[in-house]
Backbone as a chain_set.jsonl record, in Angstrom:
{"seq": "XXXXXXXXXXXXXXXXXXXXXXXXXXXXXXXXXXXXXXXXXXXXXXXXXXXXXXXXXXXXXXXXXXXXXXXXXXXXXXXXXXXXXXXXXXXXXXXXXXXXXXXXXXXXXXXXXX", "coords": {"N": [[31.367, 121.311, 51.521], [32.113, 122.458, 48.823], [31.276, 121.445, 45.068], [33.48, 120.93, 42.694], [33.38, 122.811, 39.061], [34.801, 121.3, 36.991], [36.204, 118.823, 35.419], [37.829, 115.15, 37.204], [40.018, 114.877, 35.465], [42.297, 117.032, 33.712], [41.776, 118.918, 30.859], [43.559, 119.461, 28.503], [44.581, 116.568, 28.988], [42.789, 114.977, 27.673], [43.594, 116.088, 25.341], [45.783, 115.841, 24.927], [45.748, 113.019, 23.733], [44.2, 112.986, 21.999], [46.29, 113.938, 20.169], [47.826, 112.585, 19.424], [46.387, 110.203, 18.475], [45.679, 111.757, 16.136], [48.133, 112.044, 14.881], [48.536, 108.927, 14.614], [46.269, 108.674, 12.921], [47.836, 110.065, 10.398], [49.712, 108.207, 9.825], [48.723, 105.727, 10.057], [47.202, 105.852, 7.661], [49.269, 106.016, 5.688], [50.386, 103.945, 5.522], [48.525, 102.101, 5.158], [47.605, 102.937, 2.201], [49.687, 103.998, 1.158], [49.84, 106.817, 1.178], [51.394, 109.877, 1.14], [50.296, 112.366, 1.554], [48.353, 111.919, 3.689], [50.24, 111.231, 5.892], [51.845, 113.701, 6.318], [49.796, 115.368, 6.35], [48.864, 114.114, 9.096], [51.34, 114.194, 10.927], [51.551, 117.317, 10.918], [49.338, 118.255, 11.272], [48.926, 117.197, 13.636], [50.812, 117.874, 15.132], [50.112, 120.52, 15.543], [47.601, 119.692, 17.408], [49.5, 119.238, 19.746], [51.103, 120.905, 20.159], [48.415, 122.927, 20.707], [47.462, 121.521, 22.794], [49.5, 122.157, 24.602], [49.587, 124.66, 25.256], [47.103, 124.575, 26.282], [47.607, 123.569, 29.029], [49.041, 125.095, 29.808], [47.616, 127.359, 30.613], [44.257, 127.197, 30.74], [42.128, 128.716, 29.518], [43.336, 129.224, 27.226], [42.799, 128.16, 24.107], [42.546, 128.364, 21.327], [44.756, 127.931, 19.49], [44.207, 124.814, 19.692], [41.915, 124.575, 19.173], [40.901, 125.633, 16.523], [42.802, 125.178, 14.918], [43.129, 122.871, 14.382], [41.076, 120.632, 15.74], [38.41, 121.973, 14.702], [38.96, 122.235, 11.572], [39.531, 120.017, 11.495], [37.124, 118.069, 11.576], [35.656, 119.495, 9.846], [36.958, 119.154, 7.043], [37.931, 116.082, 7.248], [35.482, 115.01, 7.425], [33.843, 115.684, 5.603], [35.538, 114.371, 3.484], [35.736, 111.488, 4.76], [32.356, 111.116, 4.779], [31.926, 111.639, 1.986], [33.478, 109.149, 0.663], [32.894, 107.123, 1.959], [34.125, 105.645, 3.92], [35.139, 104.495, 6.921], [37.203, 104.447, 8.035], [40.604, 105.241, 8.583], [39.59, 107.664, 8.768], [37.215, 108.47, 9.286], [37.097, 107.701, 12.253], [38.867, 109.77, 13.074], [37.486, 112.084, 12.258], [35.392, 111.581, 14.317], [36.297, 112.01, 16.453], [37.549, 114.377, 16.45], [35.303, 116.084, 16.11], [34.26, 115.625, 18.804], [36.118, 116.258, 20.502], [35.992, 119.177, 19.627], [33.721, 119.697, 20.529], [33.869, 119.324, 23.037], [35.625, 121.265, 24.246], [34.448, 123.278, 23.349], [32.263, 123.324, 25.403], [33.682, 124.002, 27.713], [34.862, 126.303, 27.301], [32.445, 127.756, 27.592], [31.656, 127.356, 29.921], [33.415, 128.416, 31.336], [33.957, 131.117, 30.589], [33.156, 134.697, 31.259]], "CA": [[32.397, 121.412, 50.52], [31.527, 123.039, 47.157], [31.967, 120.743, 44.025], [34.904, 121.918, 41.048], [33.07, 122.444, 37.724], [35.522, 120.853, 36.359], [36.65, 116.943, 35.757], [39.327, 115.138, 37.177], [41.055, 115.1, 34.85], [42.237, 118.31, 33.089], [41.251, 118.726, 29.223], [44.577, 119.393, 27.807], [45.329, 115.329, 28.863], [42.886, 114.26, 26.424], [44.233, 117.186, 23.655], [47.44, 114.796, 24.379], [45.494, 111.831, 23.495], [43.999, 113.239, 20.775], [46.969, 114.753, 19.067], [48.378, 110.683, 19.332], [44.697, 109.959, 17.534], [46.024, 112.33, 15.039], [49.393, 111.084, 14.661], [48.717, 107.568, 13.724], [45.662, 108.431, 11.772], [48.26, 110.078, 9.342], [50.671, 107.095, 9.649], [47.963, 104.45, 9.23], [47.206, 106.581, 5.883], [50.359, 106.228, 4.718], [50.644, 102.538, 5.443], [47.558, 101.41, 4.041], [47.233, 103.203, 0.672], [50.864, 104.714, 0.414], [49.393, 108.595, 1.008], [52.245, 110.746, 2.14], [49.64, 113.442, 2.404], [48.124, 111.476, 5.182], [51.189, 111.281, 6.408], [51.957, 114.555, 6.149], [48.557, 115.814, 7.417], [48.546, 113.727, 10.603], [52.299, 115.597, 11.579], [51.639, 118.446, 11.06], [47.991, 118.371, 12.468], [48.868, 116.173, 15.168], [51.586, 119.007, 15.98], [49.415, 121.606, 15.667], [47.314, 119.485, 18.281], [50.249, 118.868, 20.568], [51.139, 122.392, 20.87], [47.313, 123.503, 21.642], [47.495, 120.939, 24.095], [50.936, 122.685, 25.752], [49.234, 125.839, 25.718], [46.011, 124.734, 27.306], [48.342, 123.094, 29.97], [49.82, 126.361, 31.121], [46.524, 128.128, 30.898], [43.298, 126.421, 30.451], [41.463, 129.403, 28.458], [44.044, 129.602, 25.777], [42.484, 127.003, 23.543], [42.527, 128.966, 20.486], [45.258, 126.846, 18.298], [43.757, 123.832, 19.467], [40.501, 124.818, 18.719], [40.371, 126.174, 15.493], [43.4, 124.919, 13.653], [42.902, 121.233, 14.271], [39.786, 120.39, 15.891], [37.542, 122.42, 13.828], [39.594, 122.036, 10.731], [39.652, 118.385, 11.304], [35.597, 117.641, 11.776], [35.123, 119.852, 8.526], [37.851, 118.453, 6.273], [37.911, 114.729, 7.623], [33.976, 114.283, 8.325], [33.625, 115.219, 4.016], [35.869, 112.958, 2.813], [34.814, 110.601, 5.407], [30.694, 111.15, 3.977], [32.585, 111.269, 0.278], [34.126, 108.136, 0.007], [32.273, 106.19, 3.051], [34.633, 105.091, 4.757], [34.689, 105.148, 8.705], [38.757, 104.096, 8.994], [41.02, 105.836, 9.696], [39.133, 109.278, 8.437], [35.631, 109.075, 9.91], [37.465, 107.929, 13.836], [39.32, 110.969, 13.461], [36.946, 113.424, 12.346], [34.487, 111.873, 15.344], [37.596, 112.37, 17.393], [37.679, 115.773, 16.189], [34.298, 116.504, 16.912], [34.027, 114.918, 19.928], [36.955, 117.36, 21.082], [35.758, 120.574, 19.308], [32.654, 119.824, 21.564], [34.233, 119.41, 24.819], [36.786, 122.707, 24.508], [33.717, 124.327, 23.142], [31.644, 123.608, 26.477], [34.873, 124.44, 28.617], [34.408, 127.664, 26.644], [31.191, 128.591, 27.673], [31.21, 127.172, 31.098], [34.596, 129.67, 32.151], [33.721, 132.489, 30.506], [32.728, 135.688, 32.385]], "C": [[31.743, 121.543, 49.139], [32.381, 122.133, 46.005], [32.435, 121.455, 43.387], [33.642, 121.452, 40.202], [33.729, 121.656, 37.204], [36.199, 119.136, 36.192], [37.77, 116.69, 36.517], [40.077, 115.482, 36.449], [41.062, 116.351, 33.673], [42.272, 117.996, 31.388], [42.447, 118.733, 28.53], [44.827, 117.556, 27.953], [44.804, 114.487, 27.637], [43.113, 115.473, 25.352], [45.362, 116.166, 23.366], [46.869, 113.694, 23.852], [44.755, 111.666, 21.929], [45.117, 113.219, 19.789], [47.57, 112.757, 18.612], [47.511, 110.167, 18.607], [45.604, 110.195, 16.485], [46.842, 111.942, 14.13], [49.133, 109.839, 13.732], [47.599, 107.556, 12.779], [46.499, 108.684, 10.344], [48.828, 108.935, 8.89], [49.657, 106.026, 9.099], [47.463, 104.889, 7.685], [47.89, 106.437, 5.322], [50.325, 104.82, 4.58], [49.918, 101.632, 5.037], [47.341, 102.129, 2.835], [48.672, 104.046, 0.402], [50.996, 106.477, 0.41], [50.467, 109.246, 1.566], [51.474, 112.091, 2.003], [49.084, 113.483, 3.348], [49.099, 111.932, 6.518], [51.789, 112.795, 6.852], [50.929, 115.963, 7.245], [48.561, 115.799, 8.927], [49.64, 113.916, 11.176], [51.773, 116.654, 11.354], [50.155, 118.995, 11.734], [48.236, 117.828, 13.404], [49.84, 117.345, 16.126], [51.006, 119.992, 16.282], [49.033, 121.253, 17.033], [48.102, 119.67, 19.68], [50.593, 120.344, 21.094], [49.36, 123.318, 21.65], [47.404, 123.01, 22.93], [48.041, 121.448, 25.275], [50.291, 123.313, 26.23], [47.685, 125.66, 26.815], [46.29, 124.107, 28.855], [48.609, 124.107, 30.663], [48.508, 127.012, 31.502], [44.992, 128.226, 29.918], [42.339, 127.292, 29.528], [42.107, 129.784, 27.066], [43.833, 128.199, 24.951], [42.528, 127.203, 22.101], [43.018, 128.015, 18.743], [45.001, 125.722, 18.444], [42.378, 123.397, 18.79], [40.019, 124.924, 16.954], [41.139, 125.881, 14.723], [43.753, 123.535, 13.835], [41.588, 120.818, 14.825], [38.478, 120.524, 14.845], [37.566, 121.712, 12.265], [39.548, 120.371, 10.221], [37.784, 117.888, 10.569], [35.34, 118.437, 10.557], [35.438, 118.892, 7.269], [37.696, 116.656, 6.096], [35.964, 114.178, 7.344], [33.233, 114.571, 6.655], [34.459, 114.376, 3.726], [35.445, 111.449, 3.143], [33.242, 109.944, 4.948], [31.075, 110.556, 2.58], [32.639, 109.804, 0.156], [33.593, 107.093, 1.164], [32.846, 105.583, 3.549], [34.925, 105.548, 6.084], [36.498, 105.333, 9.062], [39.574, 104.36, 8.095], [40.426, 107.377, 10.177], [38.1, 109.682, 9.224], [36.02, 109.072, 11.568], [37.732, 109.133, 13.985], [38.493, 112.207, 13.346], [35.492, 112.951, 13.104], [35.507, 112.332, 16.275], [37.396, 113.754, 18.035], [36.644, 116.492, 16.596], [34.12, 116.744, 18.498], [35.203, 116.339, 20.703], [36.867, 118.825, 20.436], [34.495, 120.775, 20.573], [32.687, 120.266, 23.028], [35.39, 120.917, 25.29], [35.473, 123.317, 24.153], [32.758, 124.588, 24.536], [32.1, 123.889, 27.46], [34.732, 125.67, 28.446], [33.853, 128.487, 27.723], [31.106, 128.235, 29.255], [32.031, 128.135, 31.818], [34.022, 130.716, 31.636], [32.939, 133.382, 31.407], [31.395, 136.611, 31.566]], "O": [[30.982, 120.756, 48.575], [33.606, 122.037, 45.923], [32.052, 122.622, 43.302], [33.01, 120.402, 40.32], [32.93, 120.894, 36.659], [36.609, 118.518, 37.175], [38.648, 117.539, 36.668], [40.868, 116.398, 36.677], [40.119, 116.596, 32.92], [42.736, 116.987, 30.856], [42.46, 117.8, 27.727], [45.314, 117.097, 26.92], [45.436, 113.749, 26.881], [42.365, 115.373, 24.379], [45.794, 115.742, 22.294], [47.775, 113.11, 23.256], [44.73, 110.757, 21.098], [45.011, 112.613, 18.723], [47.551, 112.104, 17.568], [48.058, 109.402, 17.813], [46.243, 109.304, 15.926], [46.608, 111.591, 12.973], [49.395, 109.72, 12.535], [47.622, 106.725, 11.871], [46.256, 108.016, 9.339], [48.603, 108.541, 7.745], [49.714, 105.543, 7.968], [47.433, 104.112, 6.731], [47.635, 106.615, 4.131], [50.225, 104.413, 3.423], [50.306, 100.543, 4.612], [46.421, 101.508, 2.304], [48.712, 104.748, -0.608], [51.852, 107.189, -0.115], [50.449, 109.141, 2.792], [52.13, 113.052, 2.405], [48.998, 114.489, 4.051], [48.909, 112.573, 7.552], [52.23, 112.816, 8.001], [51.121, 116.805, 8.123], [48.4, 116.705, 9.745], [49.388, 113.893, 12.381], [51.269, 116.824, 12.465], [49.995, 119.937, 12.511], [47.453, 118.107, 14.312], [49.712, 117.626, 17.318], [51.297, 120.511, 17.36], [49.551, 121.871, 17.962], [47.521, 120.162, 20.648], [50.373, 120.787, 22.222], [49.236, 124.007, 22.662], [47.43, 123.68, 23.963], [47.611, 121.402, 26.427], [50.02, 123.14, 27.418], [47.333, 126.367, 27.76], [45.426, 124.124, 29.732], [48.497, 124.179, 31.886], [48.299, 127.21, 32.699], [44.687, 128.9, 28.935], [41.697, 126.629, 28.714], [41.619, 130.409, 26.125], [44.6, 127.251, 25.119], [42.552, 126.142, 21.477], [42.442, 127.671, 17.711], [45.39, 125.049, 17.489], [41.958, 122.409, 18.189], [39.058, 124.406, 16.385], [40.763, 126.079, 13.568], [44.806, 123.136, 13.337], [40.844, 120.63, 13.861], [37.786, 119.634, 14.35], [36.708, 120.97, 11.786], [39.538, 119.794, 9.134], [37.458, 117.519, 9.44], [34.441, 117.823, 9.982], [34.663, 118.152, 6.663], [37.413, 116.086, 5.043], [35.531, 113.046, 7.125], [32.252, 113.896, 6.343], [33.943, 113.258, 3.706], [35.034, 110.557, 2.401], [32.965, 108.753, 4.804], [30.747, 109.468, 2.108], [31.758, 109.261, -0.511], [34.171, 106.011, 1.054], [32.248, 104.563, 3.893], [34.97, 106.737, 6.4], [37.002, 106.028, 9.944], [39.492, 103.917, 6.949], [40.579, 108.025, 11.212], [37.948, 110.785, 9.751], [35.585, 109.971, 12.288], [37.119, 109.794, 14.823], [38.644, 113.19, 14.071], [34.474, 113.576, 12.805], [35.175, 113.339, 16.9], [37.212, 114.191, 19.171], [36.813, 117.454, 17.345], [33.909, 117.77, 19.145], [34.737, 117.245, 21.394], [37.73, 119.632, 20.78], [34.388, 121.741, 21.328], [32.064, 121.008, 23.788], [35.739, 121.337, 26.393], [35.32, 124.226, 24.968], [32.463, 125.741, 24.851], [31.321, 124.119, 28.385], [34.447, 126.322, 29.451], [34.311, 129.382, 28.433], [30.356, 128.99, 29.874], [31.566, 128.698, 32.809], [33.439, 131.385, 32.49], [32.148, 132.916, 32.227], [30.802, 137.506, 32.17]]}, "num_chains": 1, "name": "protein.A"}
């Protein structure tokens, strides 16, 4: 019996677990310093997430909007202010988060491709 490349568990589950990351990083932004751009941020990035997620649900090479307009986006954005202002919480979790999941869709990538 030939092993699956692939994990149990399918990558979109943690995109869902991420985008929930996402989520309350905005909310805890808002609730410790009052930011409704946090707030703001972590909907509308966390949605972004949630929909890559859908899409890599139906079909595991369409990673595209998860990839590049939250993941990426995140680990750039998040991982300077993060350096900037030195703080690890809630900014620096999320943009290892972010990493951490640009990494793992990026080696999903390269391991399907033809």
């Amino acid at each position: 019996m030939e092993k699956s490349p692939f994990p149990l568990v399918p990558l979109h589950w943690f995109g869902f677990g991420y985008t929930a990351v996402v989520v309350s990083g905005g909310i805890v932004g808002y609730v410790k310093a009052g930011r409704v751009a946090s707030l703001a941020a972590g909907l509308l990035f966390g949605s972004l997430a949630g929909l890559g997620s859908y899409q890599m649900s139906q079909d595991p090479r369409n990673v595209w909007v998860f990839l590049a307009a939250t993941s990426v986006t995140f680990v750039g954005v998040l991982g300077l202010r993060s350096y900037y202002y030195g703080k690890v919480m809630p900014v620096g979790l999320i943009a290892g988060a972010s990493l951490l999941m640009a990494a793992k869709v990026g080696v999903r990538m390269l391991m399907t491709s033809d």
